[in-house]
N, C-alpha and C positions, 0 to 999 in steps of 0.2 A: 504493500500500500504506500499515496505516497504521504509525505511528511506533512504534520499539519504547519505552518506556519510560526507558529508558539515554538514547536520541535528547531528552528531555524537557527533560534536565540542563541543556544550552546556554542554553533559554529562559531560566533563573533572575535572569540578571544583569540584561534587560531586565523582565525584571516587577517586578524590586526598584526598579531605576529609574523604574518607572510607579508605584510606590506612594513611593517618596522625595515623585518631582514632585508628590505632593498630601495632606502626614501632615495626621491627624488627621482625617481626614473620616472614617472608621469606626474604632468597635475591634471587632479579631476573634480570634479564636479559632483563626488561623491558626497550622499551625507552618511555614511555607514560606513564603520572601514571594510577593504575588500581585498582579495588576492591581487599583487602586481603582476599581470601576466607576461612570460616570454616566449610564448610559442610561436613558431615562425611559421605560415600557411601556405609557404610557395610550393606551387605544384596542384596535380590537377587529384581533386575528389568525385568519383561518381555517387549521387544521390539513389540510393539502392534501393532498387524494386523492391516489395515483399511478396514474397513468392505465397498462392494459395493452390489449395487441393483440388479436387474436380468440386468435393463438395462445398469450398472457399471460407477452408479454414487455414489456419499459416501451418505453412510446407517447411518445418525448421530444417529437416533433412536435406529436403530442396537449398532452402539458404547455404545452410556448408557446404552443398557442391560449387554453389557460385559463386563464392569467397575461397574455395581452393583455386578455382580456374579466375581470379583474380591476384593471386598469391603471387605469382610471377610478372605482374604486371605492376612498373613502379610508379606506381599511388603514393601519393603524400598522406593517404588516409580515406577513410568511408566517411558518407552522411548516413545516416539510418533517419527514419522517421520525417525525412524533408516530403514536398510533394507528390514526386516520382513516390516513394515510398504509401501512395494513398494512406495517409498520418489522419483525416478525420474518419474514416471507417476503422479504426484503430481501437479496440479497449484499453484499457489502461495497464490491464495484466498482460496482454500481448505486446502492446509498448514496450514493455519494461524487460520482456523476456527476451524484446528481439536483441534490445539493448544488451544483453546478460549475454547473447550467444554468439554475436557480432564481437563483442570485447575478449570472448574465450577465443575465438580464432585468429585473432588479430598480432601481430606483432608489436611486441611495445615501443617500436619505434614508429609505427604510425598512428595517424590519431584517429582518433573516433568522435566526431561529431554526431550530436545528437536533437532533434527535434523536440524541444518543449514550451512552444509557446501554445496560450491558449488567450481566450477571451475576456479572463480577467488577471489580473495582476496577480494576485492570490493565488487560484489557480497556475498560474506559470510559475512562482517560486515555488509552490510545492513539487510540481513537476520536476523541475531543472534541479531540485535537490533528491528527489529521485532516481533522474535520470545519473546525475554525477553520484549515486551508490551504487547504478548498479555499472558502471566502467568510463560513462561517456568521458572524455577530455575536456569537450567543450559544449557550448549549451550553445542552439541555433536557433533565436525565437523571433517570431516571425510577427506582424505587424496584429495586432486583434482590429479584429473590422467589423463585425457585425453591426454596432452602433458606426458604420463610418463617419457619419455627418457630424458626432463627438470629438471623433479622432485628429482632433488640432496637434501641433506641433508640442504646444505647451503641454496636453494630456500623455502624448507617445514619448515626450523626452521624462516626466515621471515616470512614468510607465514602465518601461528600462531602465530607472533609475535605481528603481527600488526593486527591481528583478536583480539587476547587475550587482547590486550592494548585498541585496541575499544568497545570492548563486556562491557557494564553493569552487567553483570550476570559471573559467574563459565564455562570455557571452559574446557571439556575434552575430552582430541585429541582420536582421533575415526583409527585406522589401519582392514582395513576387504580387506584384499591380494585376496581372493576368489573370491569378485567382483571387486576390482577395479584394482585386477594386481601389484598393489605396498605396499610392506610392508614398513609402517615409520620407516626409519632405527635407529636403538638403539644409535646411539647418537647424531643422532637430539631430540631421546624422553629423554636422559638423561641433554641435554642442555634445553629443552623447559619445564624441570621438577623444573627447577628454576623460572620461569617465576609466578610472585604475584599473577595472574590468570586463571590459567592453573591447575585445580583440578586433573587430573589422566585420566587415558587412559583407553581405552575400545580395549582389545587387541583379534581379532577373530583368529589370526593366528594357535592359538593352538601348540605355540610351547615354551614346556615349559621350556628348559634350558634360553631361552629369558626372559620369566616372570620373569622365580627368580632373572635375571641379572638385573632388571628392579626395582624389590624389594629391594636387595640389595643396588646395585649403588644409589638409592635416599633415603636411608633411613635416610638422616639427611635434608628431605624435605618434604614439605606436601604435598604429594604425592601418590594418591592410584590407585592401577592397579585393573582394574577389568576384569576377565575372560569373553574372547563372546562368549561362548558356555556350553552350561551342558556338553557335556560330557569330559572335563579335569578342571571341577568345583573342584573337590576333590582335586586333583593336585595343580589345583592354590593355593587352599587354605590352604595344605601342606605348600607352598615355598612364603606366607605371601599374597596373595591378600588380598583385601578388601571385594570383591563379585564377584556380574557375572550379568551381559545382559545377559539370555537366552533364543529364542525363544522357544526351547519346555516347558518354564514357561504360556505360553499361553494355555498351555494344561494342563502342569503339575505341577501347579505353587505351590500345596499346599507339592508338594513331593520334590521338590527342597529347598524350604523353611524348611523343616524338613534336607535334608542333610544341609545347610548351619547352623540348629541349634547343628544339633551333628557337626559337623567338629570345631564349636566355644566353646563346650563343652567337647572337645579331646575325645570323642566317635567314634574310628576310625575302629574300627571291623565293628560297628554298617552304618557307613558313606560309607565304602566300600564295603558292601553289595547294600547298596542302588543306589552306584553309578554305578555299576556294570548294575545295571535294566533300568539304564536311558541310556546308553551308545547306543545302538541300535535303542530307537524309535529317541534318537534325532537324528542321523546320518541321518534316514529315511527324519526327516521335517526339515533337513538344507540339505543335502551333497546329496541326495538321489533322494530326491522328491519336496526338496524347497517351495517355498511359499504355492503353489498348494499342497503341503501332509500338512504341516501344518497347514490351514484352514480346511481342509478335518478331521483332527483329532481335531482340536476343536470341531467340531459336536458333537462325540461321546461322547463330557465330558461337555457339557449342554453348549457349547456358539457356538455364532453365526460366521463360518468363512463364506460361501458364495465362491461369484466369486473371481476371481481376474481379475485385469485391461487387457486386451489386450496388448500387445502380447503373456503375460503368458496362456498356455493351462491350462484348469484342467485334471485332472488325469483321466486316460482311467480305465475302469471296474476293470482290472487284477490290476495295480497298487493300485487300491483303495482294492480290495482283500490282495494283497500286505503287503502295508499300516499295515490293521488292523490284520494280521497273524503277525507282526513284534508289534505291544502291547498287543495282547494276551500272546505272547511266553515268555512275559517279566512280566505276572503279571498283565495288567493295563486294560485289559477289561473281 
């Protein structure tokens, strides 16, 4: 279960002690004290399906096939419970387990990002104190939208405020406008870029005169923006990101991995060629055909995607024809 709030309190004595052991490496905007973090994010994270049964319960046996045949491929780390991951058909006890099995196979040098935002603040520190029991590294909390017409700058920068100041672990603010309708406005993320706890943002919006505004504006803070999609990875990482959350890493994890090594080795003929290849299928399994093409393209490149939960359909015949006419024409099958 996860922790009520109250349960929070204990932590404080050890987080003030983990920001004593290293003052002055940021100033923030905190009012709690909070962990100073040094994790460094470069490199590229696939946001990981969860695999379901015929009857669409979770496939944990499934999962560990797909994290073996990810094992050889050099990831800077997983996301578990991001989008890709369909995170609100999600119980809490399956949250938590995927979190627990994900962290058993994982090597401790990569990280484990973990999905815990929810709709109220409360809510989300209980979570994200959950989440950090049962392995995650870092807490990925995503914008609460339901009330959006609320959601002022001033509401979202408490909001993470008091997340950031409770969380145990590295918070970075999560913006994905596609599904949740609200973009985290650029100066709530420039004021919550000061915050001791708050590692960097996962930015889906794909919009890149923002990114660079974002790279810029905190560059005297420790602070890494990471791109949510492959196809303006190149881009980001032009105008100074860190890395990228990409779902079509789930498929094409070992070719994204290669353009993040030439873009970091200024191999840019070499990086825009390749980016150019990726720009299509992934538009297919986010913007296109979503969770349901994405799984469906796992298949083809030896991992297990499967159903998805209910309500999501799978892909009709012609789509799935579709589908694989859009990674043929690119190269990839």
């Amino acid at each position: 279960m996860a922790l009520s709030t109250r349960l929070v309190s204990p932590l404080r004595p050890a987080l003030a002690a983990l920001r004593r052991a290293a003052p002055g490496q940021r100033r923030g905007l905190s009012t709690q004290p909070g962990p100073v973090h040094t994790l460094n994010l470069r490199g590229i994270f696939p946001p990981l399906t969860t695999p379901f049964s015929a009857t669409q319960e979770v496939d944990y046996a499934r999962l560990e096939g797909n994290l073996c045949g990810y094992a050889s491929i050099p990831f800077r780390g997983l996301v578990v419970l991001g989008s890709n991951g369909e995170y609100p058909y999600l119980s809490l006890r399956e949250r938590l387990e995927l979190v627990s099995c994900v962290r058993r196979a994982l090597p401790r040098d990569r990280l484990l990002l973990a999905g815990s935002g929810c709709e109220s603040t409360q809510a989300t520190i209980e979570l994200t104190v959950s989440m950090a029991e049962a392995g995650a590294d870092v807490a990925l909390v995503v914008t609460p939208c339901y009330y959006r017409g609320a959601m002022t700058s001033a509401a979202l920068v408490q909001h993470y405020t008091e997340v950031a100041d409770a969380s145990p672990i590295p918070v970075v603010l999560y913006s994905v406008p596609a599904n949740t309708g609200l973009d985290l406005p650029l100066e709530a993320v420039l004021t919550l870029a000061q915050h001791p706890n708050i590692l960097g943002i996962k930015d889906s919006g794909g919009d890149i005169t923002r990114m660079g505004l974002m790279v810029h504006k905190t560059r005297q803070e420790d602070f890494q923006v990471l791109a949510g999609s492959a196809g303006f990875l190149l881009a980001s990482y032009a105008l100074g990101a860190s890395g990228g959350v990409c779902a079509l890493a789930n498929v094409l994890g070992a070719a994204l991995c290669q353009l993040d090594g030439l873009c970091r080795e200024g191999r840019w003929q070499e990086a825009r060629d390749l980016q150019h290849r990726l720009i299509e299928p992934n538009l297919a399994v986010t913007r296109r055909f979503g969770i349901p093409g994405l799984k469906k393209a796992m298949e083809w490149f030896g991992y297990y995607g499967g159903p998805c939960r209910a309500p999501l359909a799978p892909l009709s015949s012609p789509q799935v024809e579709e589908l694989r006419g859009i990674f043929s024409a690119n190269g990839w099958l």
